[in-house]
N, C-alpha and C positions, 0 to 999 in steps of 0.2 A: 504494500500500500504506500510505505513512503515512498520509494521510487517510483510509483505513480506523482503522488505529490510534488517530487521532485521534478519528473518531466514537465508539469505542468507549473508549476514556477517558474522554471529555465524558459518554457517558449513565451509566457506572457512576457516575463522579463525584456525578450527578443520585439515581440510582437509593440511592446508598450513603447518601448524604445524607437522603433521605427517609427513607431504614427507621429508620436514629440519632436522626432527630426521632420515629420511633412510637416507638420504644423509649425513650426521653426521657419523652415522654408518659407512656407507661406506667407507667415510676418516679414520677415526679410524680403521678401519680394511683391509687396503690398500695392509697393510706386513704380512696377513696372509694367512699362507697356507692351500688353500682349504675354503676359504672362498666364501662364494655364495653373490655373488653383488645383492643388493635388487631395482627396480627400480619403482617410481612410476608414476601412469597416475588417469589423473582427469578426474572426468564422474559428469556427471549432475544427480542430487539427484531426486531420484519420485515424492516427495512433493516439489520439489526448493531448490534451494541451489545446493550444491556442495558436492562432497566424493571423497575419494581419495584411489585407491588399490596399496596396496604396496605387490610385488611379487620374487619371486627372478629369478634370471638371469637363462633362462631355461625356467621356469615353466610357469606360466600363460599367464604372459605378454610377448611380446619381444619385444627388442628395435634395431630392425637389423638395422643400415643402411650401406647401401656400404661403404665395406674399415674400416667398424668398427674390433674394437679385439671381440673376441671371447674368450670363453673359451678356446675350442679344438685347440684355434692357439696357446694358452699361455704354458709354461713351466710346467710343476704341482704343480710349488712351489710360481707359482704367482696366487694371486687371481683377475685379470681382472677388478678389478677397474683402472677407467682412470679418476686420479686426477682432469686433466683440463676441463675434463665433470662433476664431480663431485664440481669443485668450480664455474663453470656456474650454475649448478639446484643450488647450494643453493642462487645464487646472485636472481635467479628467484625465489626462493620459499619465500627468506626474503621478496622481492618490490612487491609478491603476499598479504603476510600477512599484510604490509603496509597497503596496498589499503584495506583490509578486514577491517581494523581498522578504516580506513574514512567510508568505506561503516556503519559501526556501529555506530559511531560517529553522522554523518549524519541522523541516524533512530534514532538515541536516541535524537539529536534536532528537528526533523519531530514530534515525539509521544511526546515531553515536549510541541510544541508549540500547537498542539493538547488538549493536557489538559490543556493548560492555554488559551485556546479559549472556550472550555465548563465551565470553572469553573465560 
């Protein structure tokens, strides 16, 4: 079981990580024009755990919700990053990483007390 736990720490860990660097990205590139806003979404991994697709604004993924901006509503010279959606995912992607951190934490004292019951 801990090494379940444990797999599933190590990919949020991965998974949390990357979405903080698009979303990183995406502020940093707020005031560029013709910039494609990257958005990600988390899917449950085949073997457990967790993964995370990062896609750009358009293509794979979308993120419509009513009343949202849009490219085709924006200027050409803005690139449709919305800041204050942008410092929400990261407040969520840091308190996910957190949590990924106990979950690991937690599996690495599950398998130390494990070995120190067999030895």
């Amino acid at each position: 079981m801990s090494g379940s736990a444990l797999n599933i720490g190590l990919t949020s860990l991965r998974a949390y990580q990357r979405a903080l660097d698009s979303s990183s990205h995406n502020i940093a590139n707020a005031n560029s024009s013709g910039f494609q806003v990257e958005q990600a979404q988390f899917q449950e991994a085949p073997a457990g755990g967790v993964v995370v697709n990062i896609s750009q604004n358009g293509s794979a993924a979308s993120n419509s919700a009513s009343g949202s901006i849009t490219p085709a509503t924006l200027p050409p010279q803005a690139s449709g990053t919305d800041l204050s959606t942008e410092l929400v995912n990261s407040i969520q992607y840091k308190t996910g990483f957190e949590f990924s951190v106990q979950i690991v934490k937690a599996a690495d004292e599950v398998l130390g007390t494990l070995i120190d019951i067999n030895a």
